[in-house]
Residue, then its C-alpha position, 0 to 999 in steps of 0.5 A: x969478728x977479725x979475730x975469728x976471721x984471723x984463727x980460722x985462716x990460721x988453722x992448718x986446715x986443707x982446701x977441702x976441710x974449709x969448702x965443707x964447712x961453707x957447704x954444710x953453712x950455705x945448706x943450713x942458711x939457704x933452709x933458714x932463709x927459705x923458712x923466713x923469706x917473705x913476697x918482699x924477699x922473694x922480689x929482692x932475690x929476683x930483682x938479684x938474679x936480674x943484676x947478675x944475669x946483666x953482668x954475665x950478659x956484659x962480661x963484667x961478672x965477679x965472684x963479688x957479684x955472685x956472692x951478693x946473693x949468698x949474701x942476700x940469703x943471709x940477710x933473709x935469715x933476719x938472724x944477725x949472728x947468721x949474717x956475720x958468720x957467713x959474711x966472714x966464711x965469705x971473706x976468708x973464700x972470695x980471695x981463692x975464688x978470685x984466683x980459680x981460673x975454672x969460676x963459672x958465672x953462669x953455673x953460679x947464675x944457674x943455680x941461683x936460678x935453681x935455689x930460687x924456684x925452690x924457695x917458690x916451691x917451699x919444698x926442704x927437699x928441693x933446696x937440699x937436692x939443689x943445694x948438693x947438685x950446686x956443690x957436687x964439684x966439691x968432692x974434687x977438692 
């Protein structure tokens, strides 16, 4: 996957080019996911948004810490291809994110919140309507 990793970082692509291409990504996964997911995977997104929760609440929240549950989503897919691909659109934005002084933890652990009670709700819809609510900031890129 490096080599991917590396030919994607090297494309004279702009901020906005990549960001939609995460969007369009996380929309497409977080359906799969909701398609798939079991009572167990629910558990293990719940017992997720805790974890963060408790890191916001201590002040030690990371990007890291928020994207353990994009990277939960992935893994709920059951589809290794899925996982892999995410995981290197993860590495290729955990850096800027690290670097964007306006990160918002609890925006992060609110829609967290959000994407869950829509896979409760199993409703396509509701994932799309949370989906394009959690990325609406894009379009100031």
């Amino acid at each position: 996957m490096l080599p991917i990793m590396f030919n994607l970082i090297l494309q004279n692509s702009s901020v906005k080019e990549l960001y939609d291409f995460r969007v369009m990504f996380d929309k497409c996964t977080t359906e799969m996911a909701m398609r798939c997911a079991t009572e167990e995977d629910m558990a293990r997104l719940k017992e997720e948004i805790s974890r963060f929760e408790s890191l916001i609440k201590q002040n030690a929240a990371t990007v890291e810490d928020d994207l353990a549950f994009h990277r939960l989503i992935l893994d709920i897919t059951g589809n290794t291809f899925v996982k892999e691909i995410g995981n290197v659109i993860f590495q290729i934005f955990v850096t800027p994110l690290k670097q964007i002084e306006s990160y918002n933890a609890e925006k992060g652990l609110a829609d967290h919140k959000k994407i869950l009670k829509a896979f409760q709700d199993g409703s396509n819809k509701n994932i799309e309507d949370v989906m394009d609510e959690a990325f609406a900031y894009s379009n100031d890129l």
